[in-house]
N, C-alpha and C positions, 0 to 999 in steps of 0.2 A: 781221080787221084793223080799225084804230079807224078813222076816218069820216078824210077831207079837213076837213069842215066844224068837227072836236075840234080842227084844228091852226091853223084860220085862227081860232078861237077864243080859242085861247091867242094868237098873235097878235097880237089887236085889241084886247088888254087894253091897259089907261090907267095903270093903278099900277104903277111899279118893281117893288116887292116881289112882289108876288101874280101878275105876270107871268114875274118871274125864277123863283117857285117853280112854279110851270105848268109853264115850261118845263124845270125841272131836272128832274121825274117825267117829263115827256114824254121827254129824254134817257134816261131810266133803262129806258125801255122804245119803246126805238124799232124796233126790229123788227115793236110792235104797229103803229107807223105807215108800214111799207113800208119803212123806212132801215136797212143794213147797219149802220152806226154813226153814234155820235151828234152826228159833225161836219158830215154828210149833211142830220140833220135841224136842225141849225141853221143850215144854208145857206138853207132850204128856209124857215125863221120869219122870217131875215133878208130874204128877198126876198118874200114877204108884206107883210115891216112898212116892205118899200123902205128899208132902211140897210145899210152894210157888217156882215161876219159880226165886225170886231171889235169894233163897238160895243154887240153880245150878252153881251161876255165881261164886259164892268163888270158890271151888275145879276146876273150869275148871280154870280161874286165874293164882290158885296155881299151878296146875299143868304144866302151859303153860310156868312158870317163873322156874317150875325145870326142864325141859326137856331142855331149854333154857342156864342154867348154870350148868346142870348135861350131857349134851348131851349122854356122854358113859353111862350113866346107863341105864340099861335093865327093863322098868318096866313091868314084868312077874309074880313077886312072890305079896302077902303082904307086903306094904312096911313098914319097922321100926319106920317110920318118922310120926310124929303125922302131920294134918294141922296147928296147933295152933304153934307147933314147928316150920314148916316151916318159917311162917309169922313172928316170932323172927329171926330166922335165912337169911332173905331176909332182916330185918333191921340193923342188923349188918353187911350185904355183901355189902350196901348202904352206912353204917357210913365207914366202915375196911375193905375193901376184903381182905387186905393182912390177917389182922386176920381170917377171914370167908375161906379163904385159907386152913391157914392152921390147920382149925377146920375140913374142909370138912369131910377128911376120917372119923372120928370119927363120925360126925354127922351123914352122911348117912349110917355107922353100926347100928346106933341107941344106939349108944357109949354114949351120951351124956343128959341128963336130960331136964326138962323144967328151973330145977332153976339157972342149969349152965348157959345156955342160957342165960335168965334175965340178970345173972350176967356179962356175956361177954359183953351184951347190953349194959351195964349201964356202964361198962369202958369204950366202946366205946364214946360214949356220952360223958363223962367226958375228954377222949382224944381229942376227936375234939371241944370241947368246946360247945359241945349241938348243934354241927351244924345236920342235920338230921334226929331232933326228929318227922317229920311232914310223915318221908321215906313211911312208911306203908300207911299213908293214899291217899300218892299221888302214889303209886302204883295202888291201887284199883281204884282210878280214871281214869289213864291210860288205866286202861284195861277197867271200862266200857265207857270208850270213846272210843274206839276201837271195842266195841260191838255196842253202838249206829251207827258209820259210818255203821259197815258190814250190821246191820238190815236196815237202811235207805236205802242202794245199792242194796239190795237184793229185796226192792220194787221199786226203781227208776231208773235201774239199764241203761234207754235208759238217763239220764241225761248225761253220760260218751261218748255220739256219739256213738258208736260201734252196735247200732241197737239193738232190742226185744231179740234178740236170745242170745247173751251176757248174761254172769252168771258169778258171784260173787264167789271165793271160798279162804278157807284161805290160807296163803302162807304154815301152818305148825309149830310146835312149834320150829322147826328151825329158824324160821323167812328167810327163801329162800332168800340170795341174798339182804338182809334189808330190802325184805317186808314184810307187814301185812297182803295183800292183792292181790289176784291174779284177773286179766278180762282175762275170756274165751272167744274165740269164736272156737265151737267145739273141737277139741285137742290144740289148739294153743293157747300160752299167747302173748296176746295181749298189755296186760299193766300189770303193777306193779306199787301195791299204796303201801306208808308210812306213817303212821299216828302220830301226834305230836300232844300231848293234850296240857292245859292252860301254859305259862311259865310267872314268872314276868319281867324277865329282857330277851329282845330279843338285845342283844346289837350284834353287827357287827363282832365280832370276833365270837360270837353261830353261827352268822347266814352263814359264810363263815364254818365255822365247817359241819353244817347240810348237805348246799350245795354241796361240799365235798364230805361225805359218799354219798349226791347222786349220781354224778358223777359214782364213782365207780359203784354203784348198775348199774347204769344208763345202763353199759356195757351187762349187760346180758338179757338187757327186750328191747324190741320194743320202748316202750316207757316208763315213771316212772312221779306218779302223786305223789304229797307230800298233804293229806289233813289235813289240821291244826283248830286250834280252833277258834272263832271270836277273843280273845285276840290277834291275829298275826296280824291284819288288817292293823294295822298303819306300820306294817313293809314290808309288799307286795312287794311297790314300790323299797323299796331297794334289795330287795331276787330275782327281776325281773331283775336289773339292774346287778346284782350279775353275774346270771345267764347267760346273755349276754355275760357279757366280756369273761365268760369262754366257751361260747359258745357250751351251754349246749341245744341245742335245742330241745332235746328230752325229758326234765324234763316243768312239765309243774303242777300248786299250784292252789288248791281249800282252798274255806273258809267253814266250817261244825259247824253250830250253832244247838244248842239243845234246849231243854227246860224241865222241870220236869218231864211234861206228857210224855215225849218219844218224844215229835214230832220234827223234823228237817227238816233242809236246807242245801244243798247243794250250794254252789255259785262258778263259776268257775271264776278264774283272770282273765285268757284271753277266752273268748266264742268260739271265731276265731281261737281257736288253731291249726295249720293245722296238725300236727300229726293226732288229733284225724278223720279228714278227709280221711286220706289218703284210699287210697284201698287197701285189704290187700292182695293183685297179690302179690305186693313189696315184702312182708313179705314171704309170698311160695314162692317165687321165690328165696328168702334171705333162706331160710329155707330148702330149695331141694338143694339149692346149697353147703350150709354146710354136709349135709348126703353125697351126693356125694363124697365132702372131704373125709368126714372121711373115706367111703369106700376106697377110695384109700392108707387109713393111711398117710394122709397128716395132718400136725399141719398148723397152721395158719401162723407160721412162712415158713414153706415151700412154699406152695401157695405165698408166698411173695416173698420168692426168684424167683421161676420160674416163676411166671408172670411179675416179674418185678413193680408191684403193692405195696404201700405202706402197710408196716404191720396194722398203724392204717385205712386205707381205707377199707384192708379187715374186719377187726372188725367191723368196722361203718355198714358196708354190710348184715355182719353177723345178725347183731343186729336189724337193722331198717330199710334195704330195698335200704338205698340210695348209691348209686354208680355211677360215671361217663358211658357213655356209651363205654368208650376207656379201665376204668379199665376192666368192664364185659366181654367185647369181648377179652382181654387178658385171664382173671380167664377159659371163657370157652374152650379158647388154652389147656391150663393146663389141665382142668377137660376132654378133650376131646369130648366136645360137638360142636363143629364150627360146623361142616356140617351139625347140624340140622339148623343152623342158616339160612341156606337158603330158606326155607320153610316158616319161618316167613313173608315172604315180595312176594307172586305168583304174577303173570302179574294179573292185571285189568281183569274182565270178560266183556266180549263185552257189550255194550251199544247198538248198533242197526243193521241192517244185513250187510247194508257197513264194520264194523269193521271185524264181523265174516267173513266176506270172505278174509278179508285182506287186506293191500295196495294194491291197484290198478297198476299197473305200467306202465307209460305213454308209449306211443306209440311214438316217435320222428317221426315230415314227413322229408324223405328227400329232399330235395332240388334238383329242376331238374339241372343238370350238363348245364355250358354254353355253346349257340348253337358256334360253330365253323365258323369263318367265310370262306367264298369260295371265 
């Protein structure tokens, strides 16, 4: 277990930024610090640094949203950039990226002022016609929607099927593959959630949009849950139907309603979803089989050629376990596994002491030769 003295550490740190990322790895492995979950341990930073736990959730936020669109920068040193600055500069990346572009370098030297800022804002504005005066506030909501799902999974976490032992951790301020959210069971990701907060208009073109980028994500996770807000409700039936044609089987959409006090619900679309049923043999098996590959420095494209096996089957394999039994017994041609194959399937162990001794084998009588007549 990591020390007391690693958390009052993080802590006592002076810069936003470099404190906000402290504490975000600290969150991602809080078990190392004694805390069931990571609302625990920010109870525990918060009363250290004597402030309420929700004045933790700004800097973590901010920081989640510059690591997100700063990726290459290094945060090691003090950084230049005020909080308050940032949250100006996240609403003109909203209204302008192209301007917020090509403000960046500057901005992240600490090139550039609070008043500039303002000012850049307020063109912005005035360019688009005042369309994304509301950007900052629906930011902040975003993200504590995003906090309420992870804290509510973190205690409910057998809601998801995958059993007690299943755990909850974030994807990263990368966002991994377009999630928010990763389900563990022991080293393996089991699933990958996406989270969409409140929207007004869910018209059919967002919603083949959204779908979409699932798909894509969809490729690198077992499975992929989309949980959204109660505002989506009336749109389910379509984003289901969506989903079918594309034959997305592995994407699969929860409803996550809240309330002021903190308290939530969970509601799954389909209950029956058989993903989340499945055994995760599929998956190690899907899983050993891929390392194998690699050992061999085979691409996925290769394995295709030499098995003869479609490239998207293998993928599908990779990914979620399911495979024909003619593609597998090819793949393991390739991989050079066949001859364990045999061993899969040993003779029957006897049943009673007739079998143990074996067939029996008949005795034919001869037939007396006919008598001769004299």
């Amino acid at each position: 277990m990591i020390s007391d003295a690693s958390l009052r550490e993080i802590a006592s740190k002076t810069d936003w930024l470099t404190f906000a990322k402290a504490l975000r790895i600290a969150m991602r492995n809080c078990s190392g610090y004694g805390f069931e979950n990571p609302d625990d341990l920010l109870r525990e930073v918060a009363r250290l640094r004597g402030v309420q736990v929700a004045s933790l959730r700004n800097p973590l936020a901010a920081e989640r949203w510059y690591a997100a669109h700063f990726p290459e920068t290094d945060v090691t040193e003090v950084s230049p950039v005020s909080m308050v600055s940032l949250l100006l500069f996240a609403q003109i990346w909203r209204i302008d990226s192209g301007l917020a572009r090509r403000m960046q370098p500057r901005f992240i030297s600490g090139q550039i002022n609070r008043d500039e800022l303002k000012a850049a804002l307020e063109a912005a504005k005035q360019e688009s016609g005042g369309r994304g005066l509301a950007a900052h506030e629906r930011f902040w909501q975003a993200e504590r929607f995003v906090r309420s799902v992870h804290s509510y999974l973190q205690k409910n976490i057998e809601v998801l099927g995958f059993g007690a032992n299943a755990r909850i951790e974030d994807a990263g301020s990368s966002g991994d593959g377009g999630a928010d959210l990763l389900v563990m069971v022991g080293s393996q990701v089991v699933m990958a959630i996406q989270i969409k907060q409140s929207r007004q208009k869910l018209h059919r073109r967002y919603l083949m949009d959204v779908l979409g980028r699932l798909g894509l994500s969809a490729r690198q996770f077992p499975a992929m849950l989309l949980i959204v807000a109660g505002s989506w409700r009336d749109s389910m039936d379509e984003l289901v139907a969506l989903r079918a044609d594309a034959h997305m089987m592995n994407v699969n959409f929860a409803l996550f309603e809240d309330d002021e006090h903190g308290a939530g619900a969970l509601t799954m679309v389909e209950p029956e979803w058989p993903l989340r049923k499945e055994p995760l043999t599929a998956i190690e098996l899907a899983t050993s089989a891929r390392a194998r590959r690699l050992g061999f420095n085979l691409s996925q494209q290769d394995l295709a050629e030499r098995s003869g096996v479609p490239l998207s089957a293998i993928r599908r394999f990779e990914t979620s376990g399911e495979v024909t039994l003619a593609s597998l017994l090819a793949i393991c041609d390739v991989l050079e596994v066949t001859d364990r194959l045999h061993s899969l399937f040993p003779p029957a162990p006897p049943r009673t002491l007739d079998e143990l001794d074996g067939p029996k084998s008949r005795t034919s009588r001869k037939r007396p030769s006919p008598r001769r007549k004299v």
